[in-house]
C-alpha angles and dihedrals in degrees: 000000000000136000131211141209151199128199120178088332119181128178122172117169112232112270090000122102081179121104099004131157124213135187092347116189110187138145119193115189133219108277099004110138110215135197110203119206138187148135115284094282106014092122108265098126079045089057093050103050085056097051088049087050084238099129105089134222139294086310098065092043156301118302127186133174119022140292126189139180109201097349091314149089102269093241084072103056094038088131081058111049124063131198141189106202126208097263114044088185089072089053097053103103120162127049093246139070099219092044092045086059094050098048108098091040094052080052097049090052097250115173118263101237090046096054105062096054087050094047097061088037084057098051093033081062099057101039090250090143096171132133103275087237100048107130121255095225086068112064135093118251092266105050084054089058089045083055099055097050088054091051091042088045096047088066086062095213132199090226120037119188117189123184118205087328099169098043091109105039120095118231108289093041084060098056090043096045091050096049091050093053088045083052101052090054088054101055091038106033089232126170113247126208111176126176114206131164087204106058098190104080098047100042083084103060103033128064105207135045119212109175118183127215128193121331088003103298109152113243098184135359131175139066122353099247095041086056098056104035086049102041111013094116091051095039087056086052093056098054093263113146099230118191115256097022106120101228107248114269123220123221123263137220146147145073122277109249133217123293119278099183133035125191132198129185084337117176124182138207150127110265107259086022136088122298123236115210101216099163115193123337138161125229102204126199118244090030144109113228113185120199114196136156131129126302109288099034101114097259093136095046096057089052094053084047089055092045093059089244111102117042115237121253109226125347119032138276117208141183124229122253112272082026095073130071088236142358091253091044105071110128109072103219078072092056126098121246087248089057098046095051098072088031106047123004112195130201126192137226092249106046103202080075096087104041118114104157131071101232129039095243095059095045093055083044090053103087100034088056086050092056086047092247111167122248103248089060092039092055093041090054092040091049088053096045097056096042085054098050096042084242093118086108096047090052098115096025117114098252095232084065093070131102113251097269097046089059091049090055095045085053094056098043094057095061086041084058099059088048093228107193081231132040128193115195127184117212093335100184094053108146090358120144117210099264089052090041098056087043090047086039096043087048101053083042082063103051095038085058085046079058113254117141118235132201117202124187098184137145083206099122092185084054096049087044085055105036124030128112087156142037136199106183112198126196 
C-alpha cells in the first residue's frame, strides 16, 4: 500500500490557463479508495497525470510545491503506480490482446512464468473473454477500455489511478469493471483514485470524496454520505452529477420530418470483423434515434455506415429523394466529401480523430470555409457555438490540449458548424459534467425540433430517457 501528497502544488500547461492546479494541499493515505470529482476542466485528470509522474518536464508546463507517491516524486515509483488514462484508445500498444497485457510486466521485469497466469486472470477481471492474440485493432471502444484496465490490474500496483474507466462501457460492463477494480483493492490493499463525472456507481465501493473547482481548490472533501448530505445542493450547481438528482430535461418541440435514410437487409461490419444484421430501418429527419447494445455489437460500425463512411456489408443503405446529391447516387458511401458535409456530419467516438486544425476556433471554422462561407458568417457561427458549448476561453487553445469533455464538445460543435440535415454522433456525453451535458443536450433538442435528424449511439441512459424518438437496439 502507498500514500500520496500535495503541498502547494501548482501545475499550469504551457500556453494553456485551462486545467490548471494552484496551491494544492492533499494527503492521500495508504489503501484509501478515492472518487474525484469535479466540473468538465477543473484539473482531475491534471491531478492524475501527476500522481502517475506523466506530466513532463519544463517543456509541458510550469510546476511549483511538491508532490510525492509514497514519499517520493512520482517518476520514481512509476512500477508502482498504475493508470488508466481518458482515452484508452491512446494505451493500447501492441497488435495483440495477450502482449498488450504483458506489456508493462514485461517491462517491470516480471518474471516469465509469472506473466501469462496473470494475463488471462486480468482479463478475466475485467470480462475482456477474447482470444489472447486478437488483434487490438480490432476491438470496440470499450473493449479497449476494458484492455487497459487488465494491463494496468495485472501489475498489480500499490496505487491505481483510473480516468473516466467505465465511459465507454454499456450498463453491465460498468457494474463488472467496477467490481473487479473493487476487487483488486481488496486482495492487494492498493490505493484507488478514480475520476468519474456519474458518482452513483462508484460511492459503493470508495470511502472518501474529494471534488475540485476551479484551478484545483478543493470544494468538498470527506465520506461519501457526509458529501453529499452536506453539499449536495452546491455541488449541482457546480456541474457535479449527485445521486438521486433527475438531469434536467429541454423542452421539446417539432414535427418529425420525412425519412433521409432507408435500409434493407443492411448488415454492418469492419472489413476482417464481425458482421451486425441490421435489417431495414429508417433514419427520419427532426428525430432522435439511439442506438444502444453492449460493447462489440457493431454499434460503432452502424454509425460509421450512416455516416457514408464506411461501406455495408451486405443489403443496401439509401438516401431519400431530395436527400441525396442525385437520383443515381443514393447510397452515401457513393457521395463526395463536399456533398456529405452539408448532408451527414459524423462524429467519432475519439474524438481527437477529426481535428485538422491547431487552435479550437479554426477547427470549428474548418467546414464552413470549406463550404465558402464568408467570414462574417464564419466568426458569428463560430462565436455562438463556443458560448453554447462553454468553449469561449478555449478559443485560441490547440484542441488536443483539451480535457476529455471539452473535445467532445468541440466534436460535436464542428458538425454543428456545417449545419448537416443529419448528425451521427457517437457517444456524444462523453466527460460531460451536468452542467455541460443539459447545455450539449438543450442544444441538440433545438436542432432536432428545427428538423434535423440526429443519430445518437450512447450508453447514457439519462440521454436516451431525454432524448429518444427512436430506438436500435443491437445485441
Amino acid at each position: 500500500m502507498i500514500g500520496a501528497s500535495a503541498r502547494g502544488w501548482s501545475w499550469r500547461h504551457a500556453g494553456r490557463a485551462r486545467h490548471a492546479i494552484s496551491d494544492l494541499d492533499l494527503d492521500i493515505a495508504a489503501g484509501e479508495r478515492v472518487l474525484l470529482l469535479g466540473a468538465s476542466g477543473s484539473g482531475k485528470s491534471t491531478l492524475l497525470q501527476g500522481l502517475a509522474g506523466l506530466l513532463g518536464g519544463s517543456e509541458e508546463g510550469d510546476e511549483s510545491g511538491r508532490l510525492l507517491v509514497d514519499g517520493a516524486p512520482p517518476g520514481e515509483r512509476r512500477s508502482r503506480i498504475g493508470m488508466v488514462l481518458q482515452n484508452p484508445d491512446s494505451q493500447v500498444i501492441l497488435s495483440r490482446v495477450g502482449d498488450d497485457v504483458a506489456f508493462g510486466m514485461e517491462n517491470f521485469t516480471v518474471e516469465r512464468r509469472a506473466i501469462w497466469p496473470r494475463v488471462r486472470r486480468a482479463l478475466d477481471a475485467v470480462g475482456l473473454s477474447l482470444p489472447l492474440h486478437r488483434d487490438t485493432a480490432r476491438l470496440s471502444g470499450g473493449q479497449q477500455q476494458r484492455l487497459a484496465l487488465a494491463g494496468v490490474l495485472a501489475m498489480n500496483p500499490g496505487l491505481l489511478l483510473l480516468d473516466e474507466p467505465t465511459a465507454n462501457l454499456d450498463p453491465a460492463g460498468v457494474l463488472e469493471v467496477r467490481d473487479a477494480v473493487a476487487a483488486a483493492v481488496e486482495r492487494t490493499g492498493a490505493t484507488l483514485v478514480v475520476v468519474e463525472h456519474r458518482t452513483e456507481v462508484w460511492l459503493p465501493v470508495v470511502d472518501r470524496l474529494i471534488v475540485l473547482g476551479e484551478a484545483g481548490a478543493i470544494l468538498a472533501d470527506g465520506a461519501p454520505a457526509d458529501v453529499i448530505d452536506t453539499e449536495g445542493e452546491r455541488l449541482t450547481r457546480a456541474g457535479v452529477w449527485v445521486p438521486g438528482v433527475e438531469p434536467p430535461r429541454p423542452p421539446r418541440g417539432g414535427v418529425r420530418g420525412a425519412a433521409l435514410l432507408r435500409s434493407h437487409g443492411l448488415s454492418v461490419g469492419y472489413p476482417s470483423g464481425r458482421r451486425t444484421d441490421i435489417g431495414d430501418v429508417e433514419i427520419l429527419g427532426g428525430a432522435t434515434t439511439v442506438v444502444s447494445g453492449p460493447n462489440g455489437s457493431g454499434k460503432s460500425a452502424l454509425a460509421l455506415t450512416l455516416g457514408g463512411l464506411l461501406p455495408p456489408r451486405a443489403g443496401r443503405l439509401e438516401a431519400a429523394a431530395g436527400f441525396a446529391p442525385a437520383a443515381d447516387r443514393r447510397a452515401p458511401i457513393a457521395w463526395r466529401s463536399r456533398e456529405l458535409l452539408t448532408r451527414i456530419g459524423s462524429v467519432f467516438q475519439n474524438p481527437e480523430h477529426q481535428f485538422l486544425t491547431g487552435s479550437v476556433r479554426d477547427e470549428l471554422a474548418c467546414g464552413p470555409r470549406a463550404l465558402g462561407r464568408d467570414e462574417a458568417t464564419i466568426a458569428e457561427l463560430c462565436d455562438g457555438l463556443l458560448e453554447r458549448l462553454r468553449l469561449t476561453g478555449l478559443a485560441e487553445a490547440n484542441p488536443y490540449t483539451l480535457s476529455g469533455g471539452e473535445q467532445r464538445r468541440l466534436s460535436v460543435a464542428t458538425i454543428l458548424a456545417t449545419q448537416p440535415e443529419l448528425i451521427v454522433l457517437d457517444e456524444p456525453t462523453f466527460g460531460q459534467d451536468r452542467n455541460t451535458w443539459a447545455e450539449l443536450v438543450g442544444l441538440l433538442a433545438e436542432i432536432v425540433a428545427a428538423g434535423t435528424g440526429v443519430v445518437a449511439v450512447t450508453h447514457d441512459l439519462d440521454f436516451t430517457d431525454v432524448l429518444a424518438d427512436r430506438r436500435i437496439e443491437l445485441s
